[in-house]
C-alpha positions in Angstrom: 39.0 31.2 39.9 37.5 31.0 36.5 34.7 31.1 35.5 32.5 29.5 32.6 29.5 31.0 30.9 26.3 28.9 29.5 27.8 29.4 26.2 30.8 28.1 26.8 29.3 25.0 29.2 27.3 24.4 26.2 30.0 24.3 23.6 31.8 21.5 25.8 28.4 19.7 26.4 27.8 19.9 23.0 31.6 18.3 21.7 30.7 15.5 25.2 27.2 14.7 23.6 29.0 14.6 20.1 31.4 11.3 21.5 29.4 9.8 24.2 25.7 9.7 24.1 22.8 11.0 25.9 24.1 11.0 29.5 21.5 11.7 31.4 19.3 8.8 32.7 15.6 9.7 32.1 16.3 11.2 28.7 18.3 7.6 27.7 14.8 6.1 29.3 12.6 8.2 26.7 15.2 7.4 23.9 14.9 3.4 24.9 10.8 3.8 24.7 11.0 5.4 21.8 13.4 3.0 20.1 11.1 0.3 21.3 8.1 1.9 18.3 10.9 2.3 15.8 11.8 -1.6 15.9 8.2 -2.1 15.3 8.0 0.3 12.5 10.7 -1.6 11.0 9.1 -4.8 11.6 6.1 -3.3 9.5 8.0 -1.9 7.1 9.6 -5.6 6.3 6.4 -7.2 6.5 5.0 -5.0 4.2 7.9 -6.0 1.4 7.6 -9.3 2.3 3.7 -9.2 1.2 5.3 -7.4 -2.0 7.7 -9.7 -2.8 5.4 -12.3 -2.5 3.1 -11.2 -4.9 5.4 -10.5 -7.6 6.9 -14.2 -6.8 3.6 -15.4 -7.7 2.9 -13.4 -10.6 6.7 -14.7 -11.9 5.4 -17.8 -10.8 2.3 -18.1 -12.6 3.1 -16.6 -15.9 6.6 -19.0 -16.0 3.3 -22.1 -15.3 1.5 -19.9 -18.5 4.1 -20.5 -20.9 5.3 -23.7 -19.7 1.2 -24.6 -20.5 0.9 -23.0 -24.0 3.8 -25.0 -24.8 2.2 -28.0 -23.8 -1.0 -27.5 -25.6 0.8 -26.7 -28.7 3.0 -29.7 -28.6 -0.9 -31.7 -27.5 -3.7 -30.0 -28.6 -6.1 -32.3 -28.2 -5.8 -32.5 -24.2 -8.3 -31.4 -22.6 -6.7 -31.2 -19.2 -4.1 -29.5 -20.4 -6.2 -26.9 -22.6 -8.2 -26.3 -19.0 -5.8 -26.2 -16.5 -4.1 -23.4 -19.3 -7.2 -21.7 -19.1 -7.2 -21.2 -15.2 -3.8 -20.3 -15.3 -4.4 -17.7 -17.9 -7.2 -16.2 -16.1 -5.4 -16.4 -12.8 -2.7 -14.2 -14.7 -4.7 -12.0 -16.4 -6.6 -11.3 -12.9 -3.7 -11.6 -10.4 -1.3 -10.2 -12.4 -3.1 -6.8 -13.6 -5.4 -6.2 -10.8 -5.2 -8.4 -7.5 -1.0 -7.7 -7.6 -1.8 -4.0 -8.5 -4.5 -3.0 -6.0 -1.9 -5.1 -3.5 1.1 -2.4 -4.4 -1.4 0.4 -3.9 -2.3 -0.3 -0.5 1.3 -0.9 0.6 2.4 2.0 -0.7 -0.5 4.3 0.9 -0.3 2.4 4.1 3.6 3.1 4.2 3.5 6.6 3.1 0.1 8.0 4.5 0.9 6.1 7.9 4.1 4.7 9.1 6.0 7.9 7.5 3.8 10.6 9.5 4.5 8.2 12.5 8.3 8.0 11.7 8.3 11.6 11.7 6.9 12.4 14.8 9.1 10.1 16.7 12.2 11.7 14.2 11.2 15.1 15.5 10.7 14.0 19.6 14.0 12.2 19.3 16.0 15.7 17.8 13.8 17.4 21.3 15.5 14.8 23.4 18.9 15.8 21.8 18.4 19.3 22.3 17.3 18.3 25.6 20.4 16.2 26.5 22.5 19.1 25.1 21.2 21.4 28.2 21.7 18.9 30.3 25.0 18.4 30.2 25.9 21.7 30.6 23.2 21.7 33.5 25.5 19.1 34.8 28.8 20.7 34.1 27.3 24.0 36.0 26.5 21.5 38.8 29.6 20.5 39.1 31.1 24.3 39.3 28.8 25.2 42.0 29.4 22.3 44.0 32.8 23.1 43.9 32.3 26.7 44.8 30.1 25.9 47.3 33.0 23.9 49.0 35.7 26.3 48.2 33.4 28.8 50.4 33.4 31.3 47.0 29.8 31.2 45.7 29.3 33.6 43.1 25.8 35.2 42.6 26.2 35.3 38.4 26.5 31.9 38.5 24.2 30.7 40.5 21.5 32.9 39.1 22.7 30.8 35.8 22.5 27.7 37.5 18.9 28.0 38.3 17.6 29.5 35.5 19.1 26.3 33.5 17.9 24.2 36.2 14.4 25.3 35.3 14.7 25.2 31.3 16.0 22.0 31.6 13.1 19.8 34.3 10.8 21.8 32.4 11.8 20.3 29.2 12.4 17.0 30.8 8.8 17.2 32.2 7.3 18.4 28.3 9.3 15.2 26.9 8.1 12.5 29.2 4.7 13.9 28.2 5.0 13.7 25.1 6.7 10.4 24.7 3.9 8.9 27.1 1.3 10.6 25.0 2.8 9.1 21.5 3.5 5.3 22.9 -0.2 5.2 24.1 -1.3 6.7 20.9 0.6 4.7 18.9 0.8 1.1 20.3 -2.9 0.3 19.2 -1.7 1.5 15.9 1.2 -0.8 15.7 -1.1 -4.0 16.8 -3.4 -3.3 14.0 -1.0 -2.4 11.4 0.4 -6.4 11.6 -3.6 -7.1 11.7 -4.1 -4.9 8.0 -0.5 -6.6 6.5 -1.3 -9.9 7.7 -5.2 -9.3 5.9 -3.3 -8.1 2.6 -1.3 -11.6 2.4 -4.8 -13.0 3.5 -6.6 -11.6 0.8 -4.3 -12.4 -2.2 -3.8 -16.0 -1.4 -7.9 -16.4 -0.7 -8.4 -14.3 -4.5 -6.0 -16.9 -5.8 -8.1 -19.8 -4.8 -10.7 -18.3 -5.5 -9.8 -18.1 -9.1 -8.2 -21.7 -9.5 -11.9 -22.9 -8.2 -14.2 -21.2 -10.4 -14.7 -22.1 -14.1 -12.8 -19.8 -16.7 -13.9 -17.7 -18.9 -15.0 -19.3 -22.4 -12.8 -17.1 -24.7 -9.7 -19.4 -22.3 -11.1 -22.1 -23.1 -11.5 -22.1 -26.7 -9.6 -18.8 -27.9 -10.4 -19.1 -31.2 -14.4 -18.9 -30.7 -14.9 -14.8 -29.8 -17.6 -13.2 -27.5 -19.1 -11.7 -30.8 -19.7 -13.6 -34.0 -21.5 -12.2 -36.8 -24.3 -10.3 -36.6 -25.8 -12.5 -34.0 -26.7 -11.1 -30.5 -24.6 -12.6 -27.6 -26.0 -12.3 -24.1 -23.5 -13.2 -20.8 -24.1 -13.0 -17.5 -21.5 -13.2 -15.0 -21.1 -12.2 -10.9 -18.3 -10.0 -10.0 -17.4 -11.1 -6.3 -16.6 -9.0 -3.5 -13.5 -6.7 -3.5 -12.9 -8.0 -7.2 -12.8 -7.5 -10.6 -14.0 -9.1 -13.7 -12.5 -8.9 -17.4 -14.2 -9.5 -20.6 -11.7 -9.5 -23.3 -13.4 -8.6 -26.9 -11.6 -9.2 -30.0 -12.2 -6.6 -32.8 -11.5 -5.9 -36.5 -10.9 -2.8 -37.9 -14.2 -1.7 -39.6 -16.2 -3.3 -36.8 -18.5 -2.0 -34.7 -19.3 -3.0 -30.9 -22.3 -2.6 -29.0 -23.8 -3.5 -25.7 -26.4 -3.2 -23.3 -25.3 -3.9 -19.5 -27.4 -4.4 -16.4 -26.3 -4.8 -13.0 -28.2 -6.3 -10.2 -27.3 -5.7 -6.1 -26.2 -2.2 -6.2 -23.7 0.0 -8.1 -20.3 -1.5 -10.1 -17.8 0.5 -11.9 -17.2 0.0 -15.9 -14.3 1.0 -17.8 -13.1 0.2 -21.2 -9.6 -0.4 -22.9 -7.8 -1.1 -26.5 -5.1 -2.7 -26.9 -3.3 -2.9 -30.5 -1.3 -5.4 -31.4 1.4 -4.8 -29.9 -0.2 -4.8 -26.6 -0.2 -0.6 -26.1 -2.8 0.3 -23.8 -5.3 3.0 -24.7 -8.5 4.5 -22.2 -11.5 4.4 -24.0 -14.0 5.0 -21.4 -12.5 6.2 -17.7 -14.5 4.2 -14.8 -18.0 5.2 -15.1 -21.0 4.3 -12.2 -23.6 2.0 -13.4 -26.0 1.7 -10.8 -28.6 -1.5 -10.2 -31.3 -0.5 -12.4 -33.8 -2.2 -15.0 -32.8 -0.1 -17.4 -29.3 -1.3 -19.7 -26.7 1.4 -19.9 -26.4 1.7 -23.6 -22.5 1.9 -25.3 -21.0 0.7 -28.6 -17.4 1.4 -30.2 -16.3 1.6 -33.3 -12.7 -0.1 -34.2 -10.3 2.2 -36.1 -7.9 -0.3 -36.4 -7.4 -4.2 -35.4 -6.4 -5.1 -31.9 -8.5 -6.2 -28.3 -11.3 -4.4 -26.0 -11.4 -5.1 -22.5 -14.3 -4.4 -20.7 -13.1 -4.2 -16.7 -15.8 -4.6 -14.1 -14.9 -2.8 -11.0 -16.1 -4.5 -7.3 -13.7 -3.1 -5.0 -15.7 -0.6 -3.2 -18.1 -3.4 -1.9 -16.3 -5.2 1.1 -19.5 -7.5 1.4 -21.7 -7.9 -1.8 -21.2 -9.4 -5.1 -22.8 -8.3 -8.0 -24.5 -9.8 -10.9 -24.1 -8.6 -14.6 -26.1 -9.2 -17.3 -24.1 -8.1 -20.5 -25.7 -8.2 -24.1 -23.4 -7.7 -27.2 -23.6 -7.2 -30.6 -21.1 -6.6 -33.7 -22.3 -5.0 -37.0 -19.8 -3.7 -40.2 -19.4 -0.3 -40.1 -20.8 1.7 -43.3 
């Protein structure tokens, strides 16, 4: 009679697992469970473009409502609707589109890669155990299958079974580590997937509230009348302004080459963050002062630059640390020529 080693079971269990599948019933039960968290993962996953797509449909969306508005102020500009609904759109773009959109890409891609890929992985590496698994079990079964036949033949031989019952062992010991484990990840990670639709669904949330937000408060001045700067002369400007929750708030500052900038800010209800930017001409971005703290004090942080050539300062107000409390600014400015 012949007779077939482990290695040889396992080769044909391994060509049988190849063609048909997981065979045996309770590992096809932990594959099914564990399929069950990868269609929701997938679920997320979409929902997460869908939030992506979405806000770069509305940045398309508002800047295509931006020109179609600057043509229409140029063709009338003497209408004052016109000129302010321009001016709301503009700030909605210059807000939505740089920051809101932005901060929206960063989460999505941190939630996808910091969460749902360590989760895909651990279900990537239990599902290869459950292979490896099903691999042993086959041959487990083809062994079965040999004794049961030797066992009726009357020819039991003692290699064998000593081989059957070590398999037997490595393979409900496995079984036993696997439903474990699989237990152990579904209840760890189905609290997980009902709040991940709970943190997409509050991304969508917040970008259409910021939008309204934006349409419903009055736009900056320097919208509305473009050709009137923050600075004139030597004249001091004062401004004060709130920064809302979660937001951000953009003062644009036209400058000449030869010009000098200075200003005094004070913030009231806690810290903000301040950073400033140049852009030339041609729109080319350059870092003039990283984010910097200003903490709620009586005392103005103090700051001035100097233009070496033509172009536009933005002065960006950070808010997004605070979940719950806006912030009021009170921003003094001042131009003088440079000697």
């Amino acid at each position: 009679m012949m007779k077939w080693s482990l290695d040889q079971l396992a080769g044909l269990s391994a060509i049988t697992n190849q063609f048909g599948g997981v065979d045996d019933p309770d590992l096809s039960l932990l594959l099914d469970r564990i399929k069950g968290l990868e269609d929701a993962y997938d679920h997320i996953e979409k929902a997460c473009g869908d939030v992506q797509e979405f806000s770069l449909t509305m940045v398309d969306s508002i800047r295509s409502m931006s020109l179609s508005l600057q043509a229409l102020g140029t063709a009338d500009p003497k209408s004052e609707e016109a000129c302010m609904f321009g001016a709301h759109v503009r700030n909605l773009d210059m807000e939505y589109g740089k920051w809101v959109k932005a901060k929206l890409d960063i989460e999505v891609e941190d939630f996808m890669v910091n969460e749902l890929k360590e989760k895909r992985n651990s279900l990537s590496d239990l599902r290869q155990r459950i292979n490896s698994c099903s691999r042993s079990s086959s041959s487990f079964q083809e062994m079965q299958l040999q004794v049961n036949q030797m066992k009726k033949e009357g020819a039991v031989d003692a290699g064998v079974m000593e081989e059957y019952e070590k398999l037997k062992i490595v393979v409900d010991q496995q079984k036993l580590q696997l439903q474990s484990d699989v237990h152990f990840i579904i209840e760890r990670d189905t609290p997980f997937v009902e709040h991940a639709f709970d943190i997409v669904q509050g991304m969508m949330q917040r970008s259409i509230a910021h939008n309204s937000a934006l349409l419903t408060q009055e736009p900056p001045k320097f919208l509305v009348h473009p050709e009137a700067p923050f600075v004139e002369g030597k004249e001091d400007s004062e401004i004060d302004f709130t920064v809302s929750p979660n937001g951000f708030h953009i003062l644009p500052l036209s400058i000449k080459k030869g010009k000098e900038i200075f200003w005094a800010i004070t913030t009231f209800g806690s810290e903000i963050y301040f950073r400033l930017l140049f852009k030339d001409e041609k729109m080319a971005e350059n870092v003039i002062l990283p984010a910097q703290r200003i903490c709620s004090t009586t005392t103005p942080v103090l700051g001035s630059y100097t233009g070496t050539e033509s172009g536009m300062l933005e002065m960006l107000f950070d808010n997004s640390n605070a979940l719950f409390r806006s912030k009021r600014i009170h921003l003094r400015l001042g131009v003088k020529d440079c000697e």
